[in-house]
N, C-alpha and C positions, 0 to 999 in steps of 0.2 A: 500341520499334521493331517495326515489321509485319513478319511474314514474306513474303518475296518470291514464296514455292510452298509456299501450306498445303495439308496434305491435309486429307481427309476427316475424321479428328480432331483437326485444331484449327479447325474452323468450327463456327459455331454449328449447334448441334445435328447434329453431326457430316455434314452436308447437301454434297454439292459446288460451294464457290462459290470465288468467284474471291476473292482476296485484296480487290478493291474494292469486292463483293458483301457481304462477311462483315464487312468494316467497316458498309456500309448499316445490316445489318439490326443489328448490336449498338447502333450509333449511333439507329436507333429505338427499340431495346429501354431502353437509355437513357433516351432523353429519354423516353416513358412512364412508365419509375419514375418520375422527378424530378417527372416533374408528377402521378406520384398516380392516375396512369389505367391499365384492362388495357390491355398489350399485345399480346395474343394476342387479335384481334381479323381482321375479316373483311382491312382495308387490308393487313396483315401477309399472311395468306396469298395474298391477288392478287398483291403483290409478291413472295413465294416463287416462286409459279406462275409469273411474270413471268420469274423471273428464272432458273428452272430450266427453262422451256420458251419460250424466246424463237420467235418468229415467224419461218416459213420466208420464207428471200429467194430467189427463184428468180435461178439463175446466169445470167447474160449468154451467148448463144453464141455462138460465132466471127464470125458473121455480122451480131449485132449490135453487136461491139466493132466491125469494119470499118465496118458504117455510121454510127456515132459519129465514127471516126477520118476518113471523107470529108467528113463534114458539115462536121467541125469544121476541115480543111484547106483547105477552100473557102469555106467563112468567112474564115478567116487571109489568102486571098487575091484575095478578091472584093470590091470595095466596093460600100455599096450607094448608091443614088441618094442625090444632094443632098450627098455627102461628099467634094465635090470642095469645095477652099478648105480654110476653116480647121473646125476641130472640133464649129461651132458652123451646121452646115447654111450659113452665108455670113451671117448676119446678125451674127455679130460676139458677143461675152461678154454683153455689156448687155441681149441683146431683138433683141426682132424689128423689122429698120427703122435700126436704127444702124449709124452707118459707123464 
């Protein structure tokens, strides 16, 4: 059974990863043995790097959560052209042309 909060010395190579991280990399360390190949290899440390330096996501700010939350209100309450009837613009499930 995986520990729920490892620290730093029980990850591979005492490294700070996350308990689903430290599964990855053992589970590639793994399958390498098995099949006979190094695994200390360039893939291995991209996905280190990967995964100890993840990519900055810039935060949303106030003012674009608001115009997310109008768009998407106005949407909820607007309909657009031709969605008058049934679901299918008026022409019916079948195609265009059937009654």
């Amino acid at each position: 059974m995986m520990k729920a909060n490892l620290s730093p010395a029980d990850t591979w190579q005492g490294l700070p990863l996350s308990p689903a991280q430290n599964r990855e990399v053992l589970n590639y360390v793994q399958r390498c043995q098995r099949a006979g190949v190094d695994w200390d290899t360039p893939a291995l440390q991209a996905m280190l790097h990967d995964m100890l330096s993840p990519p900055e996501v810039p935060e949303d700010s106030d003012e674009d959560l608001a115009q997310c939350s109008e768009s998407a209100r106005f949407a909820a309450t607007h309909e657009e052209p031709g969605d008058e009837g049934d679901a299918y613009g008026g022409f019916g499930a079948g195609g265009a042309g059937q009654a």
